[in-house]
KEKE-878994 format. One line per 2 residues: number of its first residue (from 1); for each residue y, x, z of C-alpha. Coordinates in Angstrom, 2 decimals. Layout:
// KEKE-878994
NUM) Y,X,Z  ...
// end
This chain:
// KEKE-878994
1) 100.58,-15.17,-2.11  103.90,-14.23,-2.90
3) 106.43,-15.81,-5.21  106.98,-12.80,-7.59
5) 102.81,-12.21,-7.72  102.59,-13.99,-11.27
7) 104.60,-13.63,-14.71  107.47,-15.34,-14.89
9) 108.95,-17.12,-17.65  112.81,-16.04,-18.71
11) 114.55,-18.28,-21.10  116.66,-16.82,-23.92
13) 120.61,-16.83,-24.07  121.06,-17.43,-27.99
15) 124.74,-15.68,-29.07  126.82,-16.73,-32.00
17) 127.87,-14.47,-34.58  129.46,-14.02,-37.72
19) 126.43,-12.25,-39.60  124.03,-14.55,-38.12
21) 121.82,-17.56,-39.63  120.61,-20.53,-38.84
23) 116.86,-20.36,-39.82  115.50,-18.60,-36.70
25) 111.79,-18.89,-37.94  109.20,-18.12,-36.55
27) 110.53,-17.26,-33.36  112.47,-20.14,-32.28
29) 114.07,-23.79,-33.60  117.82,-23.82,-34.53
31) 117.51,-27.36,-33.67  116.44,-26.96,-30.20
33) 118.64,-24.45,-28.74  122.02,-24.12,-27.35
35) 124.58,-21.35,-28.19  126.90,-19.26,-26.56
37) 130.44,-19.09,-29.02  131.94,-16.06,-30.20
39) 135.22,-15.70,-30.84  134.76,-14.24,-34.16
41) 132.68,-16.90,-35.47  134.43,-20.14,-37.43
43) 132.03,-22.13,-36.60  133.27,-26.06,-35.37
45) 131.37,-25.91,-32.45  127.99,-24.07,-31.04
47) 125.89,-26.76,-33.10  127.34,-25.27,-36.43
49) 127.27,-21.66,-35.25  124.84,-18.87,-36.88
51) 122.68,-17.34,-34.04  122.81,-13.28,-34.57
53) 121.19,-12.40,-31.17  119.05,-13.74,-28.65
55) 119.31,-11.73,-25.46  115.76,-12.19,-23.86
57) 116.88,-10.11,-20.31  120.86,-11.28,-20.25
59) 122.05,-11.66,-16.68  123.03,-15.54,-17.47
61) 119.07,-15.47,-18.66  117.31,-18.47,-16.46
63) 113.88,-18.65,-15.02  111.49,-21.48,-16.42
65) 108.19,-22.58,-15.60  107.84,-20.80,-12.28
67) 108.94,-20.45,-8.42  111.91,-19.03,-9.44
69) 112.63,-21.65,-12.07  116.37,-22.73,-12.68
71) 117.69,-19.17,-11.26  119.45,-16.33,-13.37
73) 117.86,-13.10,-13.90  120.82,-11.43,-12.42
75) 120.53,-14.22,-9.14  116.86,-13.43,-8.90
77) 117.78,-9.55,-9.07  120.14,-10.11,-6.31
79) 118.26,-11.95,-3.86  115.06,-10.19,-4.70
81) 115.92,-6.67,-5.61  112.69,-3.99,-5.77
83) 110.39,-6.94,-5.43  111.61,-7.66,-9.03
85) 112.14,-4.78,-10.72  110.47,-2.35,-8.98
87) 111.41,0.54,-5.98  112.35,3.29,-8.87
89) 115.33,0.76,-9.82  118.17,1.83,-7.84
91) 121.02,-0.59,-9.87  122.14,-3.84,-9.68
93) 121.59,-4.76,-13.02  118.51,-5.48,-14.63
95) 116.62,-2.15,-15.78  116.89,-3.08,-19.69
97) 118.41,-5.15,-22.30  116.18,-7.03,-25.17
99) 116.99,-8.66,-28.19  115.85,-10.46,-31.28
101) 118.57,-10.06,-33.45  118.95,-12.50,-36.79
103) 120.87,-11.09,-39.71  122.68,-12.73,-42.81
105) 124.95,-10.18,-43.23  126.10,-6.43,-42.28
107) 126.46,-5.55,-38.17  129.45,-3.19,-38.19
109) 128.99,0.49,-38.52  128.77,1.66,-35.01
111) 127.90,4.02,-32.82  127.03,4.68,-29.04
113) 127.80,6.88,-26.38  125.70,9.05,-23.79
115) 125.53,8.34,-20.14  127.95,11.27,-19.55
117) 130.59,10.12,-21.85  130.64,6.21,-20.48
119) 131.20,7.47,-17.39  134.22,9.13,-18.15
121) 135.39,7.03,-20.88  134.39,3.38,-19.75
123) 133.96,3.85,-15.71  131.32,1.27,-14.87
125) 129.22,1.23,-17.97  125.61,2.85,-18.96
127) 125.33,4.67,-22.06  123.11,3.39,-24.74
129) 120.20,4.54,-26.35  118.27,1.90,-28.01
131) 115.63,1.28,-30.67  114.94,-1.56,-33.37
133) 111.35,-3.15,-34.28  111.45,-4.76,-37.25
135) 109.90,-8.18,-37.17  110.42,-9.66,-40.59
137) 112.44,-7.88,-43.40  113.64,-9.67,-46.66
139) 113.37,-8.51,-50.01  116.85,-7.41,-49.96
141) 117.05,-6.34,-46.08  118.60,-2.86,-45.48
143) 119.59,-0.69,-42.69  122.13,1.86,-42.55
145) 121.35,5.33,-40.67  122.88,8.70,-40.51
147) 125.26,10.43,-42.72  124.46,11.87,-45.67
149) 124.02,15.53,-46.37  127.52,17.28,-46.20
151) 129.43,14.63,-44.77  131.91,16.20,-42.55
153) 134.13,14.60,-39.31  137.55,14.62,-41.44
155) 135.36,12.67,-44.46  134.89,9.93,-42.06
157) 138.03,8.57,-40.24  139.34,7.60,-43.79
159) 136.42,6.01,-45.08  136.21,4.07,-41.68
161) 139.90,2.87,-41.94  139.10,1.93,-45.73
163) 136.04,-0.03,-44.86  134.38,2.52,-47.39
165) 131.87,3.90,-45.03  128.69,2.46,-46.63
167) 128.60,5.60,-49.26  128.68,8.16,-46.91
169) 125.23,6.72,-44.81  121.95,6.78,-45.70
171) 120.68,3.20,-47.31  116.91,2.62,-45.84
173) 114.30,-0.35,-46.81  113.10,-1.32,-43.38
175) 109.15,-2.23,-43.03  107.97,-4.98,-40.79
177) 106.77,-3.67,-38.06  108.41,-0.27,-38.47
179) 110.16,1.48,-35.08  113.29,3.24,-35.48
181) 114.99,4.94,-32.80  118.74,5.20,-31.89
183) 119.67,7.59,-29.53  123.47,8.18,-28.61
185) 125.05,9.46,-31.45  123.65,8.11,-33.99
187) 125.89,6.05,-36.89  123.96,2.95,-37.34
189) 124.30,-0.69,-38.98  121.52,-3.40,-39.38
191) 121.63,-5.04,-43.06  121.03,-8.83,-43.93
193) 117.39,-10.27,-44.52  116.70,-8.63,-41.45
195) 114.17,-10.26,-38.02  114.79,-7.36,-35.48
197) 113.92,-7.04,-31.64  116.18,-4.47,-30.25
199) 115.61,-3.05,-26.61  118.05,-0.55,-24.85
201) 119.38,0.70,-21.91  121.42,-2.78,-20.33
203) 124.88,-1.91,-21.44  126.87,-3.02,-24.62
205) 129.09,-0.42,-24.74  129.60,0.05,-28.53
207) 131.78,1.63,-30.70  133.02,0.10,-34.02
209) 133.44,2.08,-36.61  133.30,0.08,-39.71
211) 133.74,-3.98,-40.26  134.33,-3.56,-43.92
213) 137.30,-5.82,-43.37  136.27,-8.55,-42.26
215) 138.26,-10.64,-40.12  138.25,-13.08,-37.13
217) 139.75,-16.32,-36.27  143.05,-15.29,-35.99
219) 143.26,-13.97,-39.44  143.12,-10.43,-38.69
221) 140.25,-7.75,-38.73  138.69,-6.84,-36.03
223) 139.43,-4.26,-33.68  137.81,-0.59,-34.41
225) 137.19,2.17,-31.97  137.58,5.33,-34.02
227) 138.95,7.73,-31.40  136.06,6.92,-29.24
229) 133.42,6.68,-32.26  134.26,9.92,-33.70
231) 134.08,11.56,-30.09  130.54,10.85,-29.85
233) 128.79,11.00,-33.17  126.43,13.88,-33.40
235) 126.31,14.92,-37.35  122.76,17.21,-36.82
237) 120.75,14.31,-35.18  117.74,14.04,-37.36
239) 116.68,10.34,-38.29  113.84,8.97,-36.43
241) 112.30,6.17,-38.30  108.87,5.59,-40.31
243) 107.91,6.74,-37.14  103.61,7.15,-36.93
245) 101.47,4.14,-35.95  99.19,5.29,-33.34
247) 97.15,1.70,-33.21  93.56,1.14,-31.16
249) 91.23,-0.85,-30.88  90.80,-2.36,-27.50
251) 88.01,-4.97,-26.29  90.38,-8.05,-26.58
253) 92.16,-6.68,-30.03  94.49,-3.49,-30.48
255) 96.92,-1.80,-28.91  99.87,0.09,-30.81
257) 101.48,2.71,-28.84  105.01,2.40,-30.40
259) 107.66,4.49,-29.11  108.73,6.00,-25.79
261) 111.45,7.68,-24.24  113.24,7.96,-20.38
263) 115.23,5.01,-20.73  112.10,2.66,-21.80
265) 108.84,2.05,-23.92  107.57,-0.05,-26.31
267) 103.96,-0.99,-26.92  102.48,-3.82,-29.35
269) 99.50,-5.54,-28.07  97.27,-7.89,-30.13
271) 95.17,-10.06,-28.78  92.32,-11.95,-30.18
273) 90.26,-12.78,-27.44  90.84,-13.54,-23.89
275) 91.73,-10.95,-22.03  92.92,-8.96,-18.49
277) 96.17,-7.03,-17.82  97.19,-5.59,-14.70
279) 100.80,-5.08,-13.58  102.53,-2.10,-12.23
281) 103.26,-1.99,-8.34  106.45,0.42,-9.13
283) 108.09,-1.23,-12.17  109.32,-4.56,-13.51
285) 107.46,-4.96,-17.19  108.47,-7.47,-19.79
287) 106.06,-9.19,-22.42  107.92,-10.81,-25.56
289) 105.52,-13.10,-27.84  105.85,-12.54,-31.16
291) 103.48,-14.95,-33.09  100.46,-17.19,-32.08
293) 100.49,-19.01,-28.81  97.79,-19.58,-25.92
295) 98.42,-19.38,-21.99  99.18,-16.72,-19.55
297) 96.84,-16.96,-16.50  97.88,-15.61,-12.74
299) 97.40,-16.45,-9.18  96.17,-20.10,-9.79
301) 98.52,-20.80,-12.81  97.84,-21.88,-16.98
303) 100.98,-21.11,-18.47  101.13,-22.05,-21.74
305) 102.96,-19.61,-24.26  104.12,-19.53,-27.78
307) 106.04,-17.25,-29.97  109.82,-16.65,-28.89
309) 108.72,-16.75,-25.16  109.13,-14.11,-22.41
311) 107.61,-12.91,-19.67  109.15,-11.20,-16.51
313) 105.96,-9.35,-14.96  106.91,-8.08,-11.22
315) 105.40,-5.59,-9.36  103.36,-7.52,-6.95
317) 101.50,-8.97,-10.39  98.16,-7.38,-9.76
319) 96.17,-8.54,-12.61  97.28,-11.68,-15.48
321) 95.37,-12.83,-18.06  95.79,-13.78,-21.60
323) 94.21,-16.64,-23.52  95.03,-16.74,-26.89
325) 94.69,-19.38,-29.44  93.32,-17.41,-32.23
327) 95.63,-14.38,-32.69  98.65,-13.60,-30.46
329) 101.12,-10.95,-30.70  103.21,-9.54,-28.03
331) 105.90,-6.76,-27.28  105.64,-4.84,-23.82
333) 108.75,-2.80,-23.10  109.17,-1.20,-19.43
335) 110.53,1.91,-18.04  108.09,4.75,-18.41
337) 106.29,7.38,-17.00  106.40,9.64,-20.11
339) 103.01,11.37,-19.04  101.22,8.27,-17.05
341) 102.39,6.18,-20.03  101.96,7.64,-22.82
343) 101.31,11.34,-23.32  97.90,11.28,-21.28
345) 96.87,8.02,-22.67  97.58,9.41,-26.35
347) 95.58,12.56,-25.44  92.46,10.87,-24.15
349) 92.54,9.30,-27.27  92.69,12.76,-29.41
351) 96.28,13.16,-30.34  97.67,16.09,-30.37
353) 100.54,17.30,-28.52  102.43,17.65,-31.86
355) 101.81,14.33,-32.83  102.26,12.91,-29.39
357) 105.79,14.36,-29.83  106.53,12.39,-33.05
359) 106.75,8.75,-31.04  107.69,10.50,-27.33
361) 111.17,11.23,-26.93  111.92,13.31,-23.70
// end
């Protein structure tokens, strides 16, 4: 047997930021972790600071609990290549970025750009689509998303500059377990109150639009990237959010197909009783646990799990298992075969291509 025949464990890198908390509940304990600064933060030292983001498939991310404990993700990538994420992966980098992003405050106004405009504009760097899952939403948790109807380009630039941006975008309640999607283009902030897992194509390339003045250590705001920003927002992108539940009931629970496009997928799995999974021999897949706990079982390993953990699943992983204790629920995100993964599946099950549409983003 093979080292990379089993799921493998990938700790967290926890980021500091200045719209961050400290109460990470239920995924993880402030107490416990260690943070990565931020320069914008004032924060006396990474003990003090308020976590905004957990990156779950960061480079720096280290392997735990497994044969390739106490390596990076981008170390393992290196020396390991397809056999970790799969022959279809022709990068160095990791196939996808995943977050669970913790909100006290308002995320800038920002926008991203298209693989065709990185390239040009920021040699070296993806594009970025990207979608949010809401986890846990507050009473007063918002999201900002799109413009409002007649907003025009030469509206914007000065209510970007005056930090007045909030009353030209569309103010949205966000539902807990509601999946919005993001493609490039699209004017976006998340609001306070907020629990979100965020997973994208792996670049941060982002575009600042609005900080609403804020300011960083040195006293001054921070830096926006209007020039760039304005370039690439599309005004006619519709919004794509209180997107369908298409949910079924499987032998060991349900599975929710979530949302899908060429740059990944997202499906929600709950699972009540023990049960069998089988890997893909031509991708890299990544489980996130999002409550409950139990123990992932593969090639002669009990792994224990718990909420905040995840899961690296190579190709070689021919069949896992999961054990819960009582209910668990996870977060599968991959990159897709639009039909194998989701249009045929959604068919057999008696969707229609119309509806099918509504959650499949070609």
């Amino acid at each position: 047997m093979g080292k990379l025949d089993r799921p493998l464990q990938l700790e967290p890198v926890f980021k500091a930021k200045i719209w961050g908390r400290q109460n990470l509940a239920p995924l993880y304990d402030r107490t416990r972790i260690g943070v990565v600064p931020d320069a914008s933060t004032t924060a006396r030292s990474s003990k003090d600071a308020a976590v905004g983001e957990a990156w779950l498939t960061d480079d720096t991310s280290k392997f735990s609990l497994g044969p390739l404990a106490g390596m990076t993700l981008a170390e393992a990538g290196a020396k390991y290549g397809p056999e970790l994420v799969g022959k279809n992966w022709q990068h160095p980098c990791f196939p996808l970025l995943a977050k669970h992003i913790f909100t006290s405050d308002w995320l800038s106004v920002q926008v991203h750009p298209d693989d065709n405009y990185a390239r040009l504009h920021d040699p070296g760097s993806f594009g970025k689509c990207e979608m949010w899952y809401v986890v846990h939403a507050d009473s007063h948790a918002g999201i900002l998303l799109g413009l409002k109807p007649g907003v025009t380009r030469e509206t914007l630039r000065p209510a970007f500059e005056q930090g007045k941006s909030k009353e030209l975008l569309n103010l949205f309640r966000p539902e807990v377990g509601e999946a919005i999607f993001l493609p490039p283009g699209t004017i976006h902030a998340l609001g306070p109150g907020l629990i979100s897992f965020e997973v994208e194509q792996n670049s941060d390339l982002t575009y600042r639009l609005d900080d609403f003045g804020r300011v960083g250590l040195d006293g001054k705001p921070r830096s926006l990237h209007l020039e760039k920003g304005l370039d690439v927002i599309r005004m006619d992108l519709p919004l794509y959010r209180a997107l369908p539940r298409f949910e079924f009931r499987e032998p060991y629970g349900s599975r929710r197909f979530v949302l899908a496009n060429r740059y990944f997928a997202l499906e929600e799995l709950t699972v009540e009783a023990p049960a069998s999974f089988s890997g893909s021999p031509e991708r890299v897949e990544v489980l996130t646990m999002l409550a409950g706990n139990g123990t992932l079982e593969a090639a002669g390993d009990r792994l224990p799990c718990q909420a905040g953990n995840t899961w690296i699943i190579p190709p070689a992983t021919r069949e896992y298992g999961c054990v819960p204790q009582g209910e668990t629920r996870w977060l599968k995100f991959y990159v897709p075969d639009l039909d194998k993964d989701f249009r045929q599946p959604l068919a057999r099950r008696g969707l229609s291509s119309t509806e099918i549409d509504q959650i499949v983003f070609d």
